[in-house]
TIKE-799084 format. One record per residue (C-alpha): residue number from 1; residue in one letter; x, y, z. Coordinates in steps of 0.001 Angstrom, whole numbers. Example, Ala and Ser with C-alpha at 12.3 -4.5 7.8 and 13.67 -1.06 7.14 Angstrom:
<vexlos>
{resi->1	resn->A	u->12300	v->-4500	w->7800};
{resi->2	resn->S	u->13670	v->-1060	w->7140};
</vexlos>
This chain:
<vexlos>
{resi->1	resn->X	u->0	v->0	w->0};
{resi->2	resn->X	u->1154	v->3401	w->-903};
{resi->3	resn->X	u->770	v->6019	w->1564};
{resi->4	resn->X	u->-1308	v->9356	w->-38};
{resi->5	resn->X	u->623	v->12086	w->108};
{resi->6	resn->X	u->-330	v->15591	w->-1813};
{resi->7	resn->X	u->2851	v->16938	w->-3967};
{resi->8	resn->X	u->2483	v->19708	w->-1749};
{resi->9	resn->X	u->3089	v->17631	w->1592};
{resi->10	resn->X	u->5578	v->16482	w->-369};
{resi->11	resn->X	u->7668	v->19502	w->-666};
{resi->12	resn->X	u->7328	v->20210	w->2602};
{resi->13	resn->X	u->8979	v->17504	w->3900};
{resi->14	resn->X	u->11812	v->17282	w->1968};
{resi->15	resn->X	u->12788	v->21128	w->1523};
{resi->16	resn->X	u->14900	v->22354	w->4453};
{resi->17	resn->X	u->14274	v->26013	w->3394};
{resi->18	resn->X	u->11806	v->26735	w->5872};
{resi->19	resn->X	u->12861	v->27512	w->8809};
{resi->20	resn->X	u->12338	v->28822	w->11249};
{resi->21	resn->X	u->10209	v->26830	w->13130};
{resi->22	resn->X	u->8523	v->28425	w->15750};
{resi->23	resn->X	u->6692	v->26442	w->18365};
{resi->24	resn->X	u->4898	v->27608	w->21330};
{resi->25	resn->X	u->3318	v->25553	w->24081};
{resi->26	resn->X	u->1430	v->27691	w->26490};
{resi->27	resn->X	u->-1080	v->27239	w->29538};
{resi->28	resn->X	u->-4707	v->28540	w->28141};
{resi->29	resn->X	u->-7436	v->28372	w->30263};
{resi->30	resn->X	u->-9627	v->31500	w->29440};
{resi->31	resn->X	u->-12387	v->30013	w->31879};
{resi->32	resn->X	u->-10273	v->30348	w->34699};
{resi->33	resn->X	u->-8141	v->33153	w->33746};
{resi->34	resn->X	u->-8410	v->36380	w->33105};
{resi->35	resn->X	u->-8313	v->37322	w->29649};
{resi->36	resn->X	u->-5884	v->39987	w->30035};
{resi->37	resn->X	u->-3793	v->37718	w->31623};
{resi->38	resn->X	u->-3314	v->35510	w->28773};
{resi->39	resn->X	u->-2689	v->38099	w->25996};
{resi->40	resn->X	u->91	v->39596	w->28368};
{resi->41	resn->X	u->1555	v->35588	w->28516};
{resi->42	resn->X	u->1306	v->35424	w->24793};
{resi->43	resn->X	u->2905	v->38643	w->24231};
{resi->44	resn->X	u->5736	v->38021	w->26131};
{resi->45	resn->X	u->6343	v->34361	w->24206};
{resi->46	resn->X	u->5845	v->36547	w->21251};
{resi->47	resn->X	u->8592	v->38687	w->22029};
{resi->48	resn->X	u->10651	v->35891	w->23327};
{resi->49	resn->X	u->10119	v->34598	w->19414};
{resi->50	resn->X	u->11032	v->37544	w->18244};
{resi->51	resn->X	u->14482	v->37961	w->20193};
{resi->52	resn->X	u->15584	v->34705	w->19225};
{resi->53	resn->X	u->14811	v->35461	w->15519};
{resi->54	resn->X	u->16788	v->38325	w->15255};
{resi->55	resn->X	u->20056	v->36823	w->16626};
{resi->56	resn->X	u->19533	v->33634	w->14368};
{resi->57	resn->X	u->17945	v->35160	w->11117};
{resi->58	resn->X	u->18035	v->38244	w->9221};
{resi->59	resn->X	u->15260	v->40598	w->8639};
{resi->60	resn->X	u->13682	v->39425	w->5304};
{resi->61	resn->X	u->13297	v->35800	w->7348};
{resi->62	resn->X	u->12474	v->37364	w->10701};
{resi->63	resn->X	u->9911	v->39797	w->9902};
{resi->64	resn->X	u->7460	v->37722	w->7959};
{resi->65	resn->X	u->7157	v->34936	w->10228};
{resi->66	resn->X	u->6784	v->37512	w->13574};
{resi->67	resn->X	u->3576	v->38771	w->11246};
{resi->68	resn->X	u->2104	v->35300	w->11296};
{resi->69	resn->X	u->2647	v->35006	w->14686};
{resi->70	resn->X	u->690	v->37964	w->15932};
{resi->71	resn->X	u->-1799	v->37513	w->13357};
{resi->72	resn->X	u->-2259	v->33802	w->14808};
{resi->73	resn->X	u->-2110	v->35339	w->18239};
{resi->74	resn->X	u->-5072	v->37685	w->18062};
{resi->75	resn->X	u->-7261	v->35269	w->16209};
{resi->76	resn->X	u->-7162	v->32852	w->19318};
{resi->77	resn->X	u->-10404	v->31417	w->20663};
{resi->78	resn->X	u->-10926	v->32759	w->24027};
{resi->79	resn->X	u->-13784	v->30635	w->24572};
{resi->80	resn->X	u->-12380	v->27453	w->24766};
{resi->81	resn->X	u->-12926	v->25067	w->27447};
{resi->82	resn->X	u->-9102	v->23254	w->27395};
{resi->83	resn->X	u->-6492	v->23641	w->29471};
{resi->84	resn->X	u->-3154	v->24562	w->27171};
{resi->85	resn->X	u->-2127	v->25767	w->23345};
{resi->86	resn->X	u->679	v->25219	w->20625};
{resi->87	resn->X	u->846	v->27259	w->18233};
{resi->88	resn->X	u->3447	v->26575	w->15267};
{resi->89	resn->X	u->4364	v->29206	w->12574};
{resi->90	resn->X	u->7068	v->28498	w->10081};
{resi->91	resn->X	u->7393	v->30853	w->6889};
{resi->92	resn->X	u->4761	v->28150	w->4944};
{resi->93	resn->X	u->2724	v->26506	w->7609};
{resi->94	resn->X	u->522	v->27739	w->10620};
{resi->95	resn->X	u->-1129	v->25870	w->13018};
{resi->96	resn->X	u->-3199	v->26100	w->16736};
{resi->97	resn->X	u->-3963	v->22850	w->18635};
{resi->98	resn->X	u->-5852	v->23329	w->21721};
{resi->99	resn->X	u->-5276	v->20727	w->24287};
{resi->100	resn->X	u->-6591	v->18769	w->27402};
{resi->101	resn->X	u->-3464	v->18362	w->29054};
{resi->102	resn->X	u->-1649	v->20781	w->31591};
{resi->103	resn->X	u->1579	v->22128	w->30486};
{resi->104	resn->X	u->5049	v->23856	w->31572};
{resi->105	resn->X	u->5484	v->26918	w->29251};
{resi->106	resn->X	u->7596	v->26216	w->26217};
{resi->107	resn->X	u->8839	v->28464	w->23673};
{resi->108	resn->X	u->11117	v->27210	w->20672};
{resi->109	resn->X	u->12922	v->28337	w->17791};
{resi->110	resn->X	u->14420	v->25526	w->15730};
{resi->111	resn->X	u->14868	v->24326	w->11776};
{resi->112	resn->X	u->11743	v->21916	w->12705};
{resi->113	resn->X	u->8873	v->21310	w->14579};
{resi->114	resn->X	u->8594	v->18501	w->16933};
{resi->115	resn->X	u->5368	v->16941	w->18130};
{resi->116	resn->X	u->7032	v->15529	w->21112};
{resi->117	resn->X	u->7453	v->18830	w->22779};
{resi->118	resn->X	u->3726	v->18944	w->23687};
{resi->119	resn->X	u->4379	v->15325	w->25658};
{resi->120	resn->X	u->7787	v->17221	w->27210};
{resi->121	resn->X	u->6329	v->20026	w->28116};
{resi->122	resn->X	u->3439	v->18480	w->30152};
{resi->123	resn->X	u->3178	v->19517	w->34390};
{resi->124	resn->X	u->4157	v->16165	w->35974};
{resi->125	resn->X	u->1545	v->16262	w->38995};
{resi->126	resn->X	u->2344	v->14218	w->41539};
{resi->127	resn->X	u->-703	v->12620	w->42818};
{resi->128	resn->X	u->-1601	v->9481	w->44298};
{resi->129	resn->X	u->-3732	v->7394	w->46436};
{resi->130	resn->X	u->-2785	v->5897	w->49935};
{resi->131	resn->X	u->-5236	v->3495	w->51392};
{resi->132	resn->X	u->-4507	v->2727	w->54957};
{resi->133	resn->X	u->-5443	v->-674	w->56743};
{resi->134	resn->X	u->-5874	v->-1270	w->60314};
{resi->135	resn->X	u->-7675	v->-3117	w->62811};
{resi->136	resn->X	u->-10851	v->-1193	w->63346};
{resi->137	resn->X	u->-10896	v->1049	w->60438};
{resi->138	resn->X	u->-9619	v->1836	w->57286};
{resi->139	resn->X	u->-8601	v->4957	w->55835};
{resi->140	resn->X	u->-8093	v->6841	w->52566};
{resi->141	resn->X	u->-5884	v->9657	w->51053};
{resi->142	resn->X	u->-4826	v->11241	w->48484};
{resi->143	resn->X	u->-1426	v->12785	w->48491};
{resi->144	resn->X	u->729	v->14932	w->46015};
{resi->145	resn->X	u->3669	v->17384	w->46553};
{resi->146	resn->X	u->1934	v->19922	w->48457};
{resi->147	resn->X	u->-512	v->18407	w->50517};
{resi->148	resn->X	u->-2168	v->15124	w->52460};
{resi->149	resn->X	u->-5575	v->14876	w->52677};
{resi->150	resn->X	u->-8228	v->12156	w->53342};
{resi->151	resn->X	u->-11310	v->11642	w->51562};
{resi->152	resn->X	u->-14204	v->9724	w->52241};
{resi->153	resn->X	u->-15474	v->6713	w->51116};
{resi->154	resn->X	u->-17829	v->3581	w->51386};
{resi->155	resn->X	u->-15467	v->1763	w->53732};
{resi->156	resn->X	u->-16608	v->564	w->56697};
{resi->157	resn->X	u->-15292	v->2393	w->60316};
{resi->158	resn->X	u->-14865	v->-467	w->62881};
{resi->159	resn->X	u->-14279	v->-3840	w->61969};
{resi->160	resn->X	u->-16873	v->-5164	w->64339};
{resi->161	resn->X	u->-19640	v->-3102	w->62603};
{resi->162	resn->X	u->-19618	v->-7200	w->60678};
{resi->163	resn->X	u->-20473	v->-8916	w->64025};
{resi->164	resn->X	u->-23716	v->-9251	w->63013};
{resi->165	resn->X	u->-23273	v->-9685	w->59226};
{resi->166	resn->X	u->-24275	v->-13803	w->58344};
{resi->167	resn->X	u->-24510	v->-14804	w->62448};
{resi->168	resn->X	u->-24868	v->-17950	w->61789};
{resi->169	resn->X	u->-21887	v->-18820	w->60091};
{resi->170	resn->X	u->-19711	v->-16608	w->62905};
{resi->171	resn->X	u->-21859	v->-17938	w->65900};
{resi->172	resn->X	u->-20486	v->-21589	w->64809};
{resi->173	resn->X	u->-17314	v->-20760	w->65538};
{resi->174	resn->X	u->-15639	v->-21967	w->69500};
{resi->175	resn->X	u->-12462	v->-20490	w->68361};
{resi->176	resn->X	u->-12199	v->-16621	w->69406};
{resi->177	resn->X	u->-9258	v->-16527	w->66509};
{resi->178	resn->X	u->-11672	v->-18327	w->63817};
{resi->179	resn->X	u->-14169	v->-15706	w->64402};
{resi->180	resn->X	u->-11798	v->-12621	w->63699};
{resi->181	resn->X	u->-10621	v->-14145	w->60739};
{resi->182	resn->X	u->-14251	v->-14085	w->59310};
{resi->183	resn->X	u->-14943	v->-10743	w->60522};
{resi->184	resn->X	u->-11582	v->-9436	w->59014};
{resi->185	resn->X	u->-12332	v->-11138	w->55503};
{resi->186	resn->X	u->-15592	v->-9331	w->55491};
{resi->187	resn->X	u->-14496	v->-6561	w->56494};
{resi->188	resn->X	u->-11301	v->-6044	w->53707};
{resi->189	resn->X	u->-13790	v->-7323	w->51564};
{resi->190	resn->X	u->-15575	v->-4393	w->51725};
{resi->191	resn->X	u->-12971	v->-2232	w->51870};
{resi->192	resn->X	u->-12039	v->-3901	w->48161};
{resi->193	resn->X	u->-15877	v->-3622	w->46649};
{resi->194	resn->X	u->-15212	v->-52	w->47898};
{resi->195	resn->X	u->-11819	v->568	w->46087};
{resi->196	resn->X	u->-13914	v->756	w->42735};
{resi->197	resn->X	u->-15760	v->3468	w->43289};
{resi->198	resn->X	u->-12548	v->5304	w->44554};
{resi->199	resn->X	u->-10343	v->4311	w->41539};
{resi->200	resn->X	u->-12813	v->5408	w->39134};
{resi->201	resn->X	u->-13090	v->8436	w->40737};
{resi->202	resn->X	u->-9336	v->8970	w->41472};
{resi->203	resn->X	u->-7467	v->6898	w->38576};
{resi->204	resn->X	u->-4394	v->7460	w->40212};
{resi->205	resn->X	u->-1248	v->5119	w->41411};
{resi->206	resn->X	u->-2145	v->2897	w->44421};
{resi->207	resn->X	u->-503	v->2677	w->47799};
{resi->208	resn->X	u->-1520	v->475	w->50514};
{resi->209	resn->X	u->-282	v->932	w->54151};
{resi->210	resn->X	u->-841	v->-1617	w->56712};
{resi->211	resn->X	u->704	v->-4651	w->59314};
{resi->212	resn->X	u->1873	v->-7955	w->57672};
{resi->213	resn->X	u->-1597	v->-9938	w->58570};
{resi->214	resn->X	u->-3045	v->-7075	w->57244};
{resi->215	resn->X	u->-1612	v->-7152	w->54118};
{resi->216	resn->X	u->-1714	v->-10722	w->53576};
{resi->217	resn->X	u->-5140	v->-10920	w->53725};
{resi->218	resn->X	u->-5905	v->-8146	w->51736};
{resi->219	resn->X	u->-3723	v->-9432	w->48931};
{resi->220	resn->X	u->-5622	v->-12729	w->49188};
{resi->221	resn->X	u->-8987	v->-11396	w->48012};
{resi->222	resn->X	u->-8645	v->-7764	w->46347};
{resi->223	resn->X	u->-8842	v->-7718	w->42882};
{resi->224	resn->X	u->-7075	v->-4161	w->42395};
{resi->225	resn->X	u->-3875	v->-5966	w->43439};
{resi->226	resn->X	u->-2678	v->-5110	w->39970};
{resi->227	resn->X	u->-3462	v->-1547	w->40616};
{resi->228	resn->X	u->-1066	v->-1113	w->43541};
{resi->229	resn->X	u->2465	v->109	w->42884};
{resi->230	resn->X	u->3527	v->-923	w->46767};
{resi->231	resn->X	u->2867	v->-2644	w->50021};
{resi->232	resn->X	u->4252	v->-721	w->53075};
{resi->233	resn->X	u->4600	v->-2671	w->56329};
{resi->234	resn->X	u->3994	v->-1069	w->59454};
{resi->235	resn->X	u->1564	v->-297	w->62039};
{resi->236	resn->X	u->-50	v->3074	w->60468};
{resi->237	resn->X	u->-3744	v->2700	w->62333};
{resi->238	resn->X	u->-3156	v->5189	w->64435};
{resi->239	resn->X	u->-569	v->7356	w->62725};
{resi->240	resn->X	u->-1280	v->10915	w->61674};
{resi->241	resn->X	u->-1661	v->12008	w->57822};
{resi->242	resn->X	u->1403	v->14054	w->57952};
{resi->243	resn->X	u->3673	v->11158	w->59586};
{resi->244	resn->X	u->1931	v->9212	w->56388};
{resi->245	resn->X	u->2995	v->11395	w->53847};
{resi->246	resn->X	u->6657	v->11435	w->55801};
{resi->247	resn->X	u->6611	v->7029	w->55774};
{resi->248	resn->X	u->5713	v->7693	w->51840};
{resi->249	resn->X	u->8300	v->9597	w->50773};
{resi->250	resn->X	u->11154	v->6992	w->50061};
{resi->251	resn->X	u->8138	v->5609	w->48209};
{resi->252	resn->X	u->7476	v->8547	w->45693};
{resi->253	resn->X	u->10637	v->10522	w->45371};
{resi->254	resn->X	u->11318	v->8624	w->42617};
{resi->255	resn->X	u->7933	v->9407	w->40910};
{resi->256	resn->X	u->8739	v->8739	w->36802};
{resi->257	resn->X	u->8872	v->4841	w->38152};
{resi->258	resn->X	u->5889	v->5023	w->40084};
{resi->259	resn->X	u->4378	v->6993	w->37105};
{resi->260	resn->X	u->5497	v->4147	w->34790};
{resi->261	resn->X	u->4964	v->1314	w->36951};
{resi->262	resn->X	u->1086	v->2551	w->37268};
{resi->263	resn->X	u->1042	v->3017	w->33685};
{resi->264	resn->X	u->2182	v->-448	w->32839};
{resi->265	resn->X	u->-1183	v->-1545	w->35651};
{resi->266	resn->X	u->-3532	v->23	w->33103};
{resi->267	resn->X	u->-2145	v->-1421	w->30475};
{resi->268	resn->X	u->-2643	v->-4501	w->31523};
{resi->269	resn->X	u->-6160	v->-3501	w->32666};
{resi->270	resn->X	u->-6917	v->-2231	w->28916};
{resi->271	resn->X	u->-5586	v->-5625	w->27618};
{resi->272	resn->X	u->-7664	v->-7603	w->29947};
{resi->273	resn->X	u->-11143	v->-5458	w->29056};
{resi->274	resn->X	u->-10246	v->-5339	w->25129};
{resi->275	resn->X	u->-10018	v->-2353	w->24862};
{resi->276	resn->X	u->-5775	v->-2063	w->23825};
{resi->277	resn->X	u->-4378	v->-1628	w->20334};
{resi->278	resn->X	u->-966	v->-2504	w->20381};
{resi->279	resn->X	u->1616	v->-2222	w->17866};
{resi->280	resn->X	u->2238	v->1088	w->15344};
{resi->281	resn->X	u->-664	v->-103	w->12524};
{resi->282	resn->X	u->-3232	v->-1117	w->15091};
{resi->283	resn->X	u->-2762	v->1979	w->17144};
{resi->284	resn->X	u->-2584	v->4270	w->14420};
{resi->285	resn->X	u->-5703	v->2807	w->13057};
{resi->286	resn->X	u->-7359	v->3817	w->16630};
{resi->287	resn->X	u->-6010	v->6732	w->16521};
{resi->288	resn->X	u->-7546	v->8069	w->13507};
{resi->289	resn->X	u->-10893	v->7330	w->14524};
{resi->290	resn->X	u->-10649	v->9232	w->17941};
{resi->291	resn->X	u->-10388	v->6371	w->20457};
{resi->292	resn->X	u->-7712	v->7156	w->22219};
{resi->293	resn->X	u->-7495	v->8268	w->25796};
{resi->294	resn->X	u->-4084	v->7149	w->27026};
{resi->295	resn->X	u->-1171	v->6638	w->23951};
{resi->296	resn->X	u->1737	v->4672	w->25764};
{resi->297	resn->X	u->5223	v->4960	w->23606};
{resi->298	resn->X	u->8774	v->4240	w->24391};
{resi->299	resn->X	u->10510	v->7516	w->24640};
{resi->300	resn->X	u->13255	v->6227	w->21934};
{resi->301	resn->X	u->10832	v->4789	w->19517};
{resi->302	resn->X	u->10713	v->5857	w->15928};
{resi->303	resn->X	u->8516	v->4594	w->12951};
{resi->304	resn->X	u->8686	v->7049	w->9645};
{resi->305	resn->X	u->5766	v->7033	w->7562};
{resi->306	resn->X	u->7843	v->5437	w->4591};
{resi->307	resn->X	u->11055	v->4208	w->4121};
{resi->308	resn->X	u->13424	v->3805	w->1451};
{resi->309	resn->X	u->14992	v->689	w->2223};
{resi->310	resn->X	u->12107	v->-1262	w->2226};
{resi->311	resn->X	u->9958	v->-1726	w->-1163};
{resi->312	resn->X	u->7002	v->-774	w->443};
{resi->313	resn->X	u->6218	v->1761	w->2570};
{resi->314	resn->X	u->5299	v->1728	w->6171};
{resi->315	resn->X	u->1922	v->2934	w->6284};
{resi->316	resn->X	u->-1374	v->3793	w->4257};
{resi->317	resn->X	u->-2640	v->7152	w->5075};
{resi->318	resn->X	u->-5257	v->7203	w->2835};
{resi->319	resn->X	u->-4856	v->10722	w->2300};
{resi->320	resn->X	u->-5998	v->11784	w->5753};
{resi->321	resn->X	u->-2411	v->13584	w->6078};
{resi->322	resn->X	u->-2755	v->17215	w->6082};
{resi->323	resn->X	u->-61	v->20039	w->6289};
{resi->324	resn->X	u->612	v->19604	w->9704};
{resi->325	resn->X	u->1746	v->15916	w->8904};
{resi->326	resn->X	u->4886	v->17070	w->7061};
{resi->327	resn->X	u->6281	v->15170	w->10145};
{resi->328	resn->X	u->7830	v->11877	w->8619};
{resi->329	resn->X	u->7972	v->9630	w->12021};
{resi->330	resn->X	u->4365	v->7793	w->12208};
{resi->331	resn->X	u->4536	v->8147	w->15966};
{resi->332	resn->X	u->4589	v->12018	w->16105};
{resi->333	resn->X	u->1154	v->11683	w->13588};
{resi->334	resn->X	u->-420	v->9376	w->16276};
{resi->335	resn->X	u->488	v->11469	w->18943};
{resi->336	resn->X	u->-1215	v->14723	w->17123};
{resi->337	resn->X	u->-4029	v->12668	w->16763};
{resi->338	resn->X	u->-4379	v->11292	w->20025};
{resi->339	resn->X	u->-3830	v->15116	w->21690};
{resi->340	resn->X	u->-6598	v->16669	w->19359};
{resi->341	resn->X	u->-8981	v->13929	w->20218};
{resi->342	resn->X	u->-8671	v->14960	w->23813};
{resi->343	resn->X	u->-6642	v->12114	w->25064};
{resi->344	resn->X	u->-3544	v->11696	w->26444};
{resi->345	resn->X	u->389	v->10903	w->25981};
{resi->346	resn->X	u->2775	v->9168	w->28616};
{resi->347	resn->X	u->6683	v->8161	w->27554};
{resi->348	resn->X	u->8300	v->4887	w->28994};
{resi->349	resn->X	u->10976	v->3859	w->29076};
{resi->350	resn->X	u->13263	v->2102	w->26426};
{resi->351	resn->X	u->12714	v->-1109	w->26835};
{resi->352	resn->X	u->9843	v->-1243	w->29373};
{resi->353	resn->X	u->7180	v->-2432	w->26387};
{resi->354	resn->X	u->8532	v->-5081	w->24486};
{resi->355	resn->X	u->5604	v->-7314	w->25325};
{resi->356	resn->X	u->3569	v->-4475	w->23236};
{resi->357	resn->X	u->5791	v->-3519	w->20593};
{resi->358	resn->X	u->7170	v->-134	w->22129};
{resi->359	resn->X	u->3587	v->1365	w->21449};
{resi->360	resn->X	u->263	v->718	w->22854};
{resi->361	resn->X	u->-3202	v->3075	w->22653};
{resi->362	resn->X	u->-5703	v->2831	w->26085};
{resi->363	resn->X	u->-9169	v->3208	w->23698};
{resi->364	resn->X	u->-12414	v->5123	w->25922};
{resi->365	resn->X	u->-14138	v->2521	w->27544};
</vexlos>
């Protein structure tokens, strides 16, 4: 199959004559901010842009691409409902995207544009959940950076609110230690039936604090044990949030594993509901028709959208390239696609997916 590109596209891609290439990748919320807040943001990326144009390029260069810049600048849509822009302006090619994701401000001059500066330039927030296990209650968090706080949920308070629960199988029981293990069982089974209502709302990486016996137990009969990223020992019933957070930290510190490591959970989750195309044709496929909400890529991995040393070419695009595809690696185009659509992009790393061919596309449930 031939992939369908225009003789225009063409051009593009394999004339180096137009630079610059401006990118800029801004925080945009206009229903949170004020409006003259933004413009003065823009204005001062603008003349960022413009600074770095006149020590690199000459006037007759400069000058016309500065134009299209402001010109693309005013003609932003203040009404949007996202959370972040790129804008991209070369002497030839202009383009907006307006995105779901949170971003780090980003401004670049360079001889191309890269697609993978969006995925750089995302905040990292460091957020996760902490569910607690003791005794007589259970408790849950969640935690990032700043602060510690616990939410509620449908778990039960004491353990012996189950006394009563199915008497007749507990009241059978001469052995005092027979009967707490009953109670316990219903009582972390509850917790668990709980946990989905908490994930769902919170899809965020799992910790669970608790004592040994505890733990065991739990690990027995949840079925979110692929969700968690850690077991940590320890008596923490009676332990205040911030001593939590403090017992946490060796935990977290090194949060682009725990990131990853939560990333490779849903993965597995997607696989096990159907609803994961793996591999660059099957995800690209999905990614054209808008059903991605989590791309997964290797950080190193390439694909170009043909190649010359094979006799056919990579990919079929069926003409649904358009000027902003002038990028020739197949996984920038997917990521485009997946960031327009409203979903989102994560890096692993090298290595980490070779049981899903380096790429791998979380479709909406």
């Amino acid at each position: 199959m031939k992939p369908v590109l225009s003789p225009e596209i063409n051009e593009v891609l394999n004339t180096a004559h137009y630079r610059p290439a401006i990118s800029i990748i801004l925080p945009f919320e206009p229903k949170m901010s004020l409006k003259a807040e933004l413009t003065h943001a823009l204005e001062l990326a603008a003349n960022k842009v413009q600074r770095q144009l006149q020590q690199q390029y000459s006037a007759m260069v400069a000058d016309p691409v500065m134009l299209k810049l402001r010109r693309l600048i005013k003609q932003l849509n203040f009404n949007t409902h996202k959370k972040s822009i790129a804008l991209y302006v070369s002497p030839i090619f202009e383009k907006v995207l307006y995105l779901d994701i949170p971003v780090e401000e980003r401004v670049i001059v360079d001889d191309s544009f890269e697609i993978r500066d969006l995925v750089y330039s995302k905040k990292q927030i460091h957020k996760y959940l902490v569910l607690v296990l003791g005794g007589n209650e259970s408790r849950m968090f969640v935690g990032n950076t700043r602060s510690f706080v616990r939410i509620l949920s449908d778990t039960p308070q004491p353990a012996s609110a189950f006394e009563n629960d199915a008497p007749e199988r507990v009241a059978n029981f001469s052995d005092p230690s027979a009967r707490q293990e009953v109670l316990m069982e219903k009582f972390l089974r509850h917790i668990d039936n709980s946990l989905d209502l908490v994930l769902h709302a919170y899809p965020l990486p799992l910790f669970v604090m608790g004592s040994e016996r505890m733990m065991g137990h739990f690990k027995k009969l949840t079925r979110h044990g692929h969700l968690v990223i850690d077991y940590i020992h320890g008596n923490y019933e009676q332990v205040a949030p911030e001593f939590l957070k403090h017992a946490l930290q060796p935990f977290v510190a090194d949060w682009s594993k725990v990131l990853q490591a939560d990333i490779m959970h849903h993965l597995e989750e997607a696989a096990g509901s159907q609803k994961l195309a793996v591999g660059i044709k099957d995800v690209w496929q999905a990614a054209q028709q808008h059903k991605g909400r989590l791309l997964v890529v290797e950080k190193d991995y390439m694909y170009p959208t043909s190649d010359r040393e094979r006799e056919a070419p990579v990919m079929d695009v069926n003409g649904v390239y358009h000027p902003f595809s002038y990028i020739k690696d197949a996984v920038d185009d997917i990521i485009e696609k997946v960031l327009e659509g409203g979903g989102d992009v994560e890096f692993v790393d090298p290595g980490v997916m070779t049981g899903y061919e380096r790429i791998a596309l979380i479709q909406y449930y």
